[in-house]
C-alpha positions as CSV (number, residue, x, y, z in Angstrom):
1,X,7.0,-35.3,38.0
2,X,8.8,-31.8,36.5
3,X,6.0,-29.4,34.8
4,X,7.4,-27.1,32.2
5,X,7.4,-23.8,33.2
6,X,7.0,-20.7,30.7
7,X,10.5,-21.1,29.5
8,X,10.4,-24.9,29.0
9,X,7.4,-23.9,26.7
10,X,8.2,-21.6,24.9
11,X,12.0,-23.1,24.0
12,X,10.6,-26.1,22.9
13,X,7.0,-24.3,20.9
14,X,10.3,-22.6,19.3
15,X,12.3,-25.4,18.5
16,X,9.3,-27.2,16.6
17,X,8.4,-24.2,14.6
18,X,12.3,-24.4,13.6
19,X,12.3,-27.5,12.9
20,X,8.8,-27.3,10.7
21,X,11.0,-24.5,8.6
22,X,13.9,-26.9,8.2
23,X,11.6,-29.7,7.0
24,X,9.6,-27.6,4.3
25,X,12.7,-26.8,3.0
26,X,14.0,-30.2,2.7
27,X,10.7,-31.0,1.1
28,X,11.2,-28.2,-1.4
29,X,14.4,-29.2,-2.3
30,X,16.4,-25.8,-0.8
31,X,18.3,-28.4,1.9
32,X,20.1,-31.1,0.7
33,X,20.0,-34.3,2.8
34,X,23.4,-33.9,4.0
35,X,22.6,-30.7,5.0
36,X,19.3,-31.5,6.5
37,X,20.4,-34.6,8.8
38,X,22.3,-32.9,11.7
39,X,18.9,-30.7,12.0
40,X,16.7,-33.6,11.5
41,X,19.2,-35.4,14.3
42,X,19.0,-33.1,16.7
43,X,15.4,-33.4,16.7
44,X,15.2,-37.1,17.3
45,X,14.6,-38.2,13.4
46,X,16.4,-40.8,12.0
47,X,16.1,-42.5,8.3
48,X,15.7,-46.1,8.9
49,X,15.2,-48.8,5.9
50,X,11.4,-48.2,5.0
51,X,11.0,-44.9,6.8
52,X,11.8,-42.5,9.3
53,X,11.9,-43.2,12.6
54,X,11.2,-40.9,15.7
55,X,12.8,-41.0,19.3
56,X,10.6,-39.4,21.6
57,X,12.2,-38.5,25.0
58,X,11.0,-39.6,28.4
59,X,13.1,-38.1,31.2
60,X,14.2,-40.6,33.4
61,X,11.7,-42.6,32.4
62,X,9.0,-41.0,34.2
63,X,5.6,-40.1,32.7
64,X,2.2,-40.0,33.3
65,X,-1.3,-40.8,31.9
66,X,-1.9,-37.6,29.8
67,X,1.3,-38.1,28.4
68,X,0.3,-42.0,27.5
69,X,-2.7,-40.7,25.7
70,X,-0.6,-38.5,23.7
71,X,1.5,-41.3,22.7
72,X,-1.2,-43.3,22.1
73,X,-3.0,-40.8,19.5
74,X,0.0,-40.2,17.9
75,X,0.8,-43.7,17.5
76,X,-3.0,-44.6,15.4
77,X,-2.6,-41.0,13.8
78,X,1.3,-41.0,12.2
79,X,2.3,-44.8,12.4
80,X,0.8,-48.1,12.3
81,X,-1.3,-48.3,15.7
82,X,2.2,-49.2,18.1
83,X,4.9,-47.7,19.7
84,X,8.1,-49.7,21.1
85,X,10.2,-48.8,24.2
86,X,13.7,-48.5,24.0
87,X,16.4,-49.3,25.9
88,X,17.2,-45.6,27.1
89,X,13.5,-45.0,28.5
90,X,12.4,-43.5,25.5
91,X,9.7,-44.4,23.2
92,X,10.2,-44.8,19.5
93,X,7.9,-44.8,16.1
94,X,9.3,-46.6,13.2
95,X,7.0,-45.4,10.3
96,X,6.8,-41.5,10.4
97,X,6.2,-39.8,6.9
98,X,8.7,-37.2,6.9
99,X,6.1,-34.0,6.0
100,X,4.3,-35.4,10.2
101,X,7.3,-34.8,12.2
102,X,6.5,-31.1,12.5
103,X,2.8,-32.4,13.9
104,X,3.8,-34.7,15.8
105,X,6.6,-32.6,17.8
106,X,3.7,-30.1,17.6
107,X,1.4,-32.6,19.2
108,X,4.1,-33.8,22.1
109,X,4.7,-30.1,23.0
110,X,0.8,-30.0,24.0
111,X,1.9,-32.6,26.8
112,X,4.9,-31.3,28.0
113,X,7.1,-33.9,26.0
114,X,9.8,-33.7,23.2
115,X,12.4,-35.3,20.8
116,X,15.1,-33.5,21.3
117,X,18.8,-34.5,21.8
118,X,17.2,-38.4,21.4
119,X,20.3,-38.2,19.2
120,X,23.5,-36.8,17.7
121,X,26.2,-35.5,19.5
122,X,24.9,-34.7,22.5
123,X,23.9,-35.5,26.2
124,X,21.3,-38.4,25.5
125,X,18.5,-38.9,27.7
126,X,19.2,-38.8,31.4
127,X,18.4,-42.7,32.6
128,X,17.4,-43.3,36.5
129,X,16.5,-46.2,38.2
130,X,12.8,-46.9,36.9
131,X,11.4,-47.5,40.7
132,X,12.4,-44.1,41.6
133,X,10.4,-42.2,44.2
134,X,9.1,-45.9,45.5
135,X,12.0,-48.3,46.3
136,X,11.9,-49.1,49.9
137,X,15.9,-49.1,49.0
138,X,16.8,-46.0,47.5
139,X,18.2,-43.1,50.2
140,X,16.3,-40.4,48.2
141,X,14.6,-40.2,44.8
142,X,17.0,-39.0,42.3
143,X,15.2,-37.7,39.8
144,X,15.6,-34.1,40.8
145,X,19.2,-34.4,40.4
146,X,18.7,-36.2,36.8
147,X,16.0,-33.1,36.6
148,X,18.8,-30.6,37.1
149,X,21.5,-32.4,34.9
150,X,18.7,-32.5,32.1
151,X,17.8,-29.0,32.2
152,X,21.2,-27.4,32.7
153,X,22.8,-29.9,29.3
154,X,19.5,-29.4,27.3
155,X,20.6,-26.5,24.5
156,X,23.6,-25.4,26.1
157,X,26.1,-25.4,23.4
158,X,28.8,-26.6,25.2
159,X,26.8,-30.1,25.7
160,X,25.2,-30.3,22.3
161,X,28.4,-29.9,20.0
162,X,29.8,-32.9,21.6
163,X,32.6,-35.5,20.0
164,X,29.8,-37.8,20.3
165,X,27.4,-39.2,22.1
166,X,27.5,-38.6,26.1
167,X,25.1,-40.7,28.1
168,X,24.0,-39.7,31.9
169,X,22.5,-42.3,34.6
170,X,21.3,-41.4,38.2
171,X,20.7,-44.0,40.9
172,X,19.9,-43.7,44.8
173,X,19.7,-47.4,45.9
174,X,22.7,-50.2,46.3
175,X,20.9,-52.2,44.0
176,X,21.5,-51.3,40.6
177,X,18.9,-51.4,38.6
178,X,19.8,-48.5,35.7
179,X,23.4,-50.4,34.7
180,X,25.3,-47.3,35.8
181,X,28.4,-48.9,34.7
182,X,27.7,-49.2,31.2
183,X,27.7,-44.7,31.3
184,X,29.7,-42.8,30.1
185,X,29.3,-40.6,33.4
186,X,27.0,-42.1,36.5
187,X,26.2,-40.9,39.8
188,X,25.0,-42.9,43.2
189,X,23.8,-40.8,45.7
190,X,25.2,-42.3,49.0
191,X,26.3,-41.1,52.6
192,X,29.7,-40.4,53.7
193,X,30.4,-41.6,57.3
194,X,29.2,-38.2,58.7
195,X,25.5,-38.8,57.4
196,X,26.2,-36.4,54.2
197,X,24.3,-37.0,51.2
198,X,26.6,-36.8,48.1
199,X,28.0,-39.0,44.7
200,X,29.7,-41.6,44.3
201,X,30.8,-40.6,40.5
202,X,32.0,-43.0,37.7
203,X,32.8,-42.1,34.2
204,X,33.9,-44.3,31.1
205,X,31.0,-46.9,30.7
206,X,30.0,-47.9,27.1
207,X,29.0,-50.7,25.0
208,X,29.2,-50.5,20.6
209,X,32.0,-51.4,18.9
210,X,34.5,-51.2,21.8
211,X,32.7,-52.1,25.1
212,X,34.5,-50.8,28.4
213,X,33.1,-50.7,32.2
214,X,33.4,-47.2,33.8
215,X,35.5,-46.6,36.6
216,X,34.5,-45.2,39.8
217,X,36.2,-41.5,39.9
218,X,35.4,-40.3,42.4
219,X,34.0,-41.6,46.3
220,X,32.1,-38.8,47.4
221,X,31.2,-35.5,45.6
222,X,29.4,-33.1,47.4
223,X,25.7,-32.4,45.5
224,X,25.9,-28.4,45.7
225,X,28.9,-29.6,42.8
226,X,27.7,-31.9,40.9
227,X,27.5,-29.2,37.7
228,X,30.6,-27.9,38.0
229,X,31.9,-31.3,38.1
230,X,30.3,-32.6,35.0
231,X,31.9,-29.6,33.1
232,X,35.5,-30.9,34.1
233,X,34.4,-34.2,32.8
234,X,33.7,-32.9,29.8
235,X,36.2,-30.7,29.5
236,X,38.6,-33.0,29.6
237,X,37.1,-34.9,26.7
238,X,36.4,-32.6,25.0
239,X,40.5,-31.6,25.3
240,X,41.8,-34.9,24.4
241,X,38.7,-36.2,21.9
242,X,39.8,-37.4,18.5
243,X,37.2,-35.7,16.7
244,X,39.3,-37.4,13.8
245,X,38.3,-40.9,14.1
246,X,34.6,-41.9,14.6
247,X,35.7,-45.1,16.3
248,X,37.9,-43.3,18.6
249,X,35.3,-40.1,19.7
250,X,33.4,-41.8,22.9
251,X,34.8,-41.1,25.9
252,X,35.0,-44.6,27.0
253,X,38.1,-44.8,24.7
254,X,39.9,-41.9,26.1
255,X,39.3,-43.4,30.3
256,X,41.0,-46.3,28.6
257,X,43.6,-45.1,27.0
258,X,44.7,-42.2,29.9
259,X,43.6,-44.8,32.1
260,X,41.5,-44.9,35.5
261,X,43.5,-42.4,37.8
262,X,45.5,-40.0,35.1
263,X,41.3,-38.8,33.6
264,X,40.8,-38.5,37.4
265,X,43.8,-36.9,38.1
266,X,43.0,-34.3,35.1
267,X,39.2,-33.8,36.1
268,X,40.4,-33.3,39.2
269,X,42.9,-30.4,38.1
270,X,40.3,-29.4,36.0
271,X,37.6,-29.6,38.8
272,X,40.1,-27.3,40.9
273,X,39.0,-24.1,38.6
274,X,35.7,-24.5,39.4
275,X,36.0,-24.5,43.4
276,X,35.8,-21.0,44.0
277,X,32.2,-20.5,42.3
278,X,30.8,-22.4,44.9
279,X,27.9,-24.5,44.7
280,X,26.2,-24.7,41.2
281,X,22.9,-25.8,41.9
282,X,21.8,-23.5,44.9
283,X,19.9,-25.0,47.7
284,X,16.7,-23.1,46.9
285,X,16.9,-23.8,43.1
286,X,17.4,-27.9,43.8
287,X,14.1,-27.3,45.9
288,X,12.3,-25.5,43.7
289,X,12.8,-28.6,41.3
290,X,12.4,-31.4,44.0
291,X,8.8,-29.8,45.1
292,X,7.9,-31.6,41.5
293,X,8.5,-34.8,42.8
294,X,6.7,-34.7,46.0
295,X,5.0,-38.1,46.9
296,X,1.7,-38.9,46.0
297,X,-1.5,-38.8,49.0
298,X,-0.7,-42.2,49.8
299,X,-3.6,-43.7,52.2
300,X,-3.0,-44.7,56.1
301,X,-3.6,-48.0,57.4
302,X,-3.6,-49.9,54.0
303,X,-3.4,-53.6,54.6
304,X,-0.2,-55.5,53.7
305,X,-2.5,-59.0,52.8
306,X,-3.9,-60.0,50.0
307,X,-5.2,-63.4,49.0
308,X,-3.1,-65.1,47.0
309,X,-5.6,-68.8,46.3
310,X,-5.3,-67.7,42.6
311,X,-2.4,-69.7,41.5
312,X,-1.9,-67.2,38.3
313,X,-2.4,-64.5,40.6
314,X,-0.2,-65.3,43.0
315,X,2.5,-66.5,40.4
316,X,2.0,-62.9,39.1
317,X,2.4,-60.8,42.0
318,X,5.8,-62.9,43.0
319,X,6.8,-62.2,39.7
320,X,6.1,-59.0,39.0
321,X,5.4,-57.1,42.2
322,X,8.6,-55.0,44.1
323,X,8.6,-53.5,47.8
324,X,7.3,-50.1,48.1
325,X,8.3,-47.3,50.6
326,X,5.2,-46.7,51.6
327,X,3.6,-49.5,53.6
328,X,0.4,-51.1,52.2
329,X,1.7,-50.1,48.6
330,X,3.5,-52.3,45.9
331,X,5.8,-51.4,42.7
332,X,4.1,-53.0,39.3
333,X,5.7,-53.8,36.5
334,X,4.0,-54.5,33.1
335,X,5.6,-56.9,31.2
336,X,5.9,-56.0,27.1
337,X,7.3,-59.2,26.5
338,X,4.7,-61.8,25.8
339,X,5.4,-64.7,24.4
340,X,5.6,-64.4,20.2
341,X,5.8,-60.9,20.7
342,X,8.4,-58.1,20.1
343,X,10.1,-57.0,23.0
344,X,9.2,-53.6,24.2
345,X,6.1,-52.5,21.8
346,X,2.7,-51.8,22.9
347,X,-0.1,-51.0,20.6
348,X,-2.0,-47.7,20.8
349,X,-5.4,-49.8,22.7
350,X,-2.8,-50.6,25.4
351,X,-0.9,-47.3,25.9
352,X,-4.1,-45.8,26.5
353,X,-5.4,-49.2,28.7
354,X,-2.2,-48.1,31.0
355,X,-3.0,-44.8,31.1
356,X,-6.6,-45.5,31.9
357,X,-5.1,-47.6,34.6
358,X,-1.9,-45.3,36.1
359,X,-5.3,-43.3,36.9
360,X,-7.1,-45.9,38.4
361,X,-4.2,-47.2,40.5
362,X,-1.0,-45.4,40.8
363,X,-1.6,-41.8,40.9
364,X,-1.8,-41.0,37.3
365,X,2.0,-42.3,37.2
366,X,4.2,-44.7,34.7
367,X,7.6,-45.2,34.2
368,X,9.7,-46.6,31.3
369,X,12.2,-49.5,32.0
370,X,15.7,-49.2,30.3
371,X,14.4,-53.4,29.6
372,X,11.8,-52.1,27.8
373,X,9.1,-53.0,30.3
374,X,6.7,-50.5,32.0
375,X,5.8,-49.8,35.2
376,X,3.2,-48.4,38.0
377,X,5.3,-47.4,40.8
378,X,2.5,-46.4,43.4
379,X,-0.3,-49.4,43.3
380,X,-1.9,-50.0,46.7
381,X,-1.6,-53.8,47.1
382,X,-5.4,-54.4,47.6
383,X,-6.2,-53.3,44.2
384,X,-3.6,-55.7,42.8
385,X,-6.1,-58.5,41.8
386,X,-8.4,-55.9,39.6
387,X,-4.9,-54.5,38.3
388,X,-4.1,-57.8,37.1
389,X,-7.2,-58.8,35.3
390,X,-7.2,-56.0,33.5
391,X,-3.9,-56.5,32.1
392,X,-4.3,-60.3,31.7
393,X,-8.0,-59.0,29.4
394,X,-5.0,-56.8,27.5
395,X,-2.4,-59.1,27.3
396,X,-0.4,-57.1,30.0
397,X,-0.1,-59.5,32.7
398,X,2.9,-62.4,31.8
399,X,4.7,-63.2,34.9
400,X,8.3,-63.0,33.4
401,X,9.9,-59.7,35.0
402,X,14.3,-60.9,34.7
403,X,13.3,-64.6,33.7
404,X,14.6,-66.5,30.3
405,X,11.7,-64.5,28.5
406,X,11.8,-60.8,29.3
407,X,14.5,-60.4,26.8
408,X,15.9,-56.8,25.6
409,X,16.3,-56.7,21.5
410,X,16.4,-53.6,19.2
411,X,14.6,-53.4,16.3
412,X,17.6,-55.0,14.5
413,X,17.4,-55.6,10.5
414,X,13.8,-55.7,10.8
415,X,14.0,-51.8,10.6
416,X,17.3,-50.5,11.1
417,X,20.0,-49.4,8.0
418,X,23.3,-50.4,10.7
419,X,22.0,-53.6,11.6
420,X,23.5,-56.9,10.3
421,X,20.9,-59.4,11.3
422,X,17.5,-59.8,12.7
423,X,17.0,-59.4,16.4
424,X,13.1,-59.5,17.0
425,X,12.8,-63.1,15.5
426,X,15.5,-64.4,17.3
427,X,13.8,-63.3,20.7
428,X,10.7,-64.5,19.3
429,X,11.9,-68.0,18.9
430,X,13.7,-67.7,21.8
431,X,10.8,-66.8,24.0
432,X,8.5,-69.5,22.2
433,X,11.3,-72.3,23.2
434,X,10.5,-71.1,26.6
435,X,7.1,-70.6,26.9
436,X,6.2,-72.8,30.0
437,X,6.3,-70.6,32.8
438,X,7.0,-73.2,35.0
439,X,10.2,-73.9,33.3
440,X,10.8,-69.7,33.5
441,X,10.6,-70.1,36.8
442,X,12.9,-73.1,37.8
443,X,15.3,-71.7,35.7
444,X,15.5,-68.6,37.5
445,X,16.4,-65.2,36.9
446,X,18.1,-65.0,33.3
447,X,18.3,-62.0,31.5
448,X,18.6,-62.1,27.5
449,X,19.9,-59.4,25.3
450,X,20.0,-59.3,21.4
451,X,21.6,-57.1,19.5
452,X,21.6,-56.9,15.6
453,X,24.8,-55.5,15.0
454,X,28.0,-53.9,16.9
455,X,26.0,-50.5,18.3
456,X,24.7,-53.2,20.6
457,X,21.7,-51.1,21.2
458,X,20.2,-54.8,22.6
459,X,23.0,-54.1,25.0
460,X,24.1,-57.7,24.2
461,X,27.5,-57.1,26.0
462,X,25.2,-56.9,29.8
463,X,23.6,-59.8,28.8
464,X,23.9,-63.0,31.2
465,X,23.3,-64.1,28.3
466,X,24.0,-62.1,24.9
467,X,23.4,-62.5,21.2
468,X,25.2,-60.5,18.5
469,X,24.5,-60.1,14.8
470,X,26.8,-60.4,12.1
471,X,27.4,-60.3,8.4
472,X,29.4,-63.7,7.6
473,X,29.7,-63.2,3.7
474,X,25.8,-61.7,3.3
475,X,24.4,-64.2,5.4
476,X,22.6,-63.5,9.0
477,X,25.7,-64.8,11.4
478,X,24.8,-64.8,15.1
479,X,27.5,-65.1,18.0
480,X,26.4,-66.0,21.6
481,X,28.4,-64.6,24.8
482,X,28.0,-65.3,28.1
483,X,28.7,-63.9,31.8
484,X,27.6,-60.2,31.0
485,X,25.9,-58.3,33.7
486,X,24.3,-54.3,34.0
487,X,23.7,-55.0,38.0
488,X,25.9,-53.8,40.7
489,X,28.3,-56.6,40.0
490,X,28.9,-55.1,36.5
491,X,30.8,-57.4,33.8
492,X,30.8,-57.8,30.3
493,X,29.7,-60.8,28.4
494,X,32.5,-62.9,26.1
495,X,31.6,-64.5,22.9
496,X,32.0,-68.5,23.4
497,X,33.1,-69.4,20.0
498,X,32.4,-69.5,16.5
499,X,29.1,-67.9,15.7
500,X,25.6,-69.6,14.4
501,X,22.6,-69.4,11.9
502,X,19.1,-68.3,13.4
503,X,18.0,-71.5,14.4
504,X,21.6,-73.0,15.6
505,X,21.8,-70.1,18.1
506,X,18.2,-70.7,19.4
507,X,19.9,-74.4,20.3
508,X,23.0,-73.3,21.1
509,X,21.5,-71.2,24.1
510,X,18.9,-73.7,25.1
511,X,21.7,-76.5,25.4
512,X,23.5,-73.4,27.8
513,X,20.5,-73.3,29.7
514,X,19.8,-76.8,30.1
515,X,24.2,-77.3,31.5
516,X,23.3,-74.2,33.7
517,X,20.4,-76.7,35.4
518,X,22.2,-79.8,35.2
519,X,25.6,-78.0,37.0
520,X,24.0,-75.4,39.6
521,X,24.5,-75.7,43.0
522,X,21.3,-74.6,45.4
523,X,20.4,-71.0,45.2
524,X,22.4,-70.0,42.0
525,X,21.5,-67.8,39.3
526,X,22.8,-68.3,35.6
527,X,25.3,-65.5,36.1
528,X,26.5,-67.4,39.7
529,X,27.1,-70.6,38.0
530,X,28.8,-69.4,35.1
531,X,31.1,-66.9,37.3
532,X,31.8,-70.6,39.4
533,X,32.4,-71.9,36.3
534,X,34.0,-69.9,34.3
535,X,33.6,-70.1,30.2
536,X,35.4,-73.5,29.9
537,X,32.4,-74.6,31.9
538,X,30.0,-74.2,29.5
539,X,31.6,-74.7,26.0
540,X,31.6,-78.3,25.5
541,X,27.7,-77.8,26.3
542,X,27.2,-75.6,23.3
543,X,29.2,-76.9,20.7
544,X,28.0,-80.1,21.0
């Protein structure tokens, strides 16, 4: 994983001694709150209903055990003992005092880690594929390139004075597993017909108030101008942007209004100016970053068999075990979903159990899951029995990875002064409904989002199944949607009819569930079934 350098150092030591100015004087009264927020933003601080909340960033979701252990302190030292995992591969702490967040940045530039553009106007943390480095499907790893994008967007003014928010995914694979499509501006690294390794680019992805798919814009960009590229994208945002209208500033709106080929067409005019600069990320500075993501020692002649007479073992590794590059290895993923709990926190005893075992087992490495899950990417597959009794002693090790419980919810009204209902109970119920695995199981893949109001930070609208929060007259209103999708075969989810209270939308999705097995035909998923089906196919099941 990327080191900082001197420079990243000392830029972000800087920005937290700033940012401990700015925050005395807020506490003495010389900054008004107004005045303080956009400073406060752009360090990852928001005001949430009972205090403030920080977004710490995690770069592509990749991490490693000193880094845990850092989280983990600060999580029994400024909050109550937990941290949850977001959505956008960050972590976040919802009861910060406002006089810690000095200390804490303080404490996260000891380890290499920071808050900054979490939020605001800005270019949000760059996403990747969380198995990165590992997949046995992936043509290269792309975190260098999500590397260089972060580095070169981070504190340039031109990327942190944005009309809004901007959000960046990299993936390397065919299978999606990052939902480039819901971007505002993605890459795939690919090969052209002559072996070439370039981008397949796609711009105007977004969910919130106004959901839209982004289009692909491009079928191969060469890498050397990937920068220069990015700029003309944002240039011609930033040209047309109605900085005048807060429902009208994400770029997603201005792909769909130009349409698909005139924002090409003009990124591609604008691209044009850039040409005779040649390449903007030279092949010696793309290496220099890339020699931070040089494989791990991984051991020769590691056997592929494992016994499997455990029944909960073997249910685990089926589960929760992917293909790794590297033979004699296997992908882990560590499930923050059990059943009753809240999707994506951990306490501070199991960051630093997952740290203690990213040590033990994967090369001191974790990643972060945009479904709020976890992950040890490099686990040879003979120590995949003591792996999983240690997370089964922690309450690590539920076999659910993509079934009807590993569901994605925000923090919802719970915490958060935009929501409109409660998320977290919701998945709780939901998750309780469905506790016996063996039910999971023949149901089949099934992935849940919850969202607690239209920021759909629950990314409700890539939800095979989603769930949205309203207000209907002061009371908790919840509307259930089907056929969303954040794979490769992208789609967004429509609401089925009139909406329902907490525990009417609990039933209204198990009777869903319960059509979906009655109606499938061999081999289908929810999302194939209901695609067969169509909407029509599943209504008279829920408004029984």
């Amino acid at each position: 994983m990327y080191k900082y350098d001197q420079y990243d150092q000392a830029m972000v030591d800087a920005r937290v001694e700033e940012f401990r100015d700015q925050t005395r004087r807020r506490i003495e009264g010389h900054l008004t709150d107004d005045q303080f927020k956009p400073l406060r933003l752009k360090n990852g601080l928001y005001l949430q209903l009972h205090a403030y909340m920080l977004r710490v960033s995690i770069p592509y979701g990749t991490f490693d055990s000193r880094q845990m252990r850092k989280l983990a302190h600060i999580a029994r030292t400024y909050d109550r003992g937990y941290g949850h995992f977001t959505t956008r591969q960050n972590i976040q702490y919802n009861w910060i005092k406002l006089q810690d967040a000095p200390d804490i940045l303080g404490e996260l530039a000891t380890v290499e880690m920071h808050a900054i553009q979490t939020s605001g106007e800005s270019v949000r943390n760059v996403s990747a594929d969380q198995y990165a480095g590992a997949a046995a499907d992936e043509i290269m790893d792309p975190r260098p390139w999500a590397e260089a994008i972060r580095q070169i967007t981070n504190f340039m003014p031109e990327f942190s004075y944005l009309p809004r928010k901007f959000k960046i995914a990299v993936i390397a694979s065919p299978v999606d597993r990052a939902a480039l499509r819901w971007h505002d501006f993605a890459l795939r690294i690919v090969r052209n017909d002559a072996g070439e390794i370039g981008f397949e680019v796609y711009a105007g992805g977004g969910m919130g108030r106004t959901p839209f798919i982004a289009h692909k814009i491009r079928d191969f960009l060469p890498t050397g101008q990937v920068f220069s590229y990015l700029q003309a994208v944002l240039r011609v945002w930033n040209r047309h942007a109605r900085r005048d209208n807060i429902h009208k500033q994400r770029m997603k709106i201005l792909v769909h209004e130009l349409g698909q080929e005139e924002f090409a067409r003009q990124v591609e005019e604008a691209f044009e100016h850039f040409l005779p600069l040649g390449q903007d990320i030279p092949p010696a500075e793309y290496d220099r970053i890339a020699a931070y993501f040089t494989p791990p020692p991984f051991l020769d002649g590691l056997s592929e068999e494992i016994d499997l007479s455990d029944p909960a073992f073997a249910a685990w590794v089926r589960r929760q075990t992917v293909a790794h590059k590297a033979p004699g290895y296997a992908i882990a993923n560590i499930s923050l979903k059990p059943v009753g709990g809240i999707p994506g926190d951990i306490s501070a005893d199991q960051m630093d159990l997952v740290a203690d075992l990213a040590d033990r087992f994967s090369f001191g490495e974790i990643r972060a899951t945009h479904a709020q899950n976890l992950v040890l990417p490099h686990v040879a597959r003979q120590d995949l029995h003591t792996l999983w009794q240690e997370l089964r002693a922690a309450g690590l090790a539920d076999a659910n990875l993509d079934l009807v419980t590993d569901i994605i919810a925000c923090p919802g009204l719970d915490y958060c002064t935009l929501a409109n209902a409660r998320s977290i109970p919701v998945a709780q119920r939901i998750a309780e409904r469905f506790a016996d695995l063996e039910r999971q199981e023949d149901i089949g893949e099934l992935k849940i989002k919850i969202s607690g109001c239209i920021n759909a930070c629950g990314h409700h609208h890539a939800g095979n199944i989603g769930i949205l929060g309203v207000d209907r007259k002061g009371t908790e209103n919840y509307q259930l949607l089907l056929g969303g999708s954040g794979d490769e075969e992208t789609s967004q989810a429509k609401i089925t009819g009139p909406g329902f209270d907490e525990e009417g939308v609990v039933d209204a999705l198990e009777r869903a569930v319960e059509h979906y097995r009655a109606v499938r035909e061999p081999g289908e998923r929810f999302i194939d079934t209901y695609r067969r089906l169509g909407m029509d196919g599943f209504k008279e099941a829920i408004y029984v």
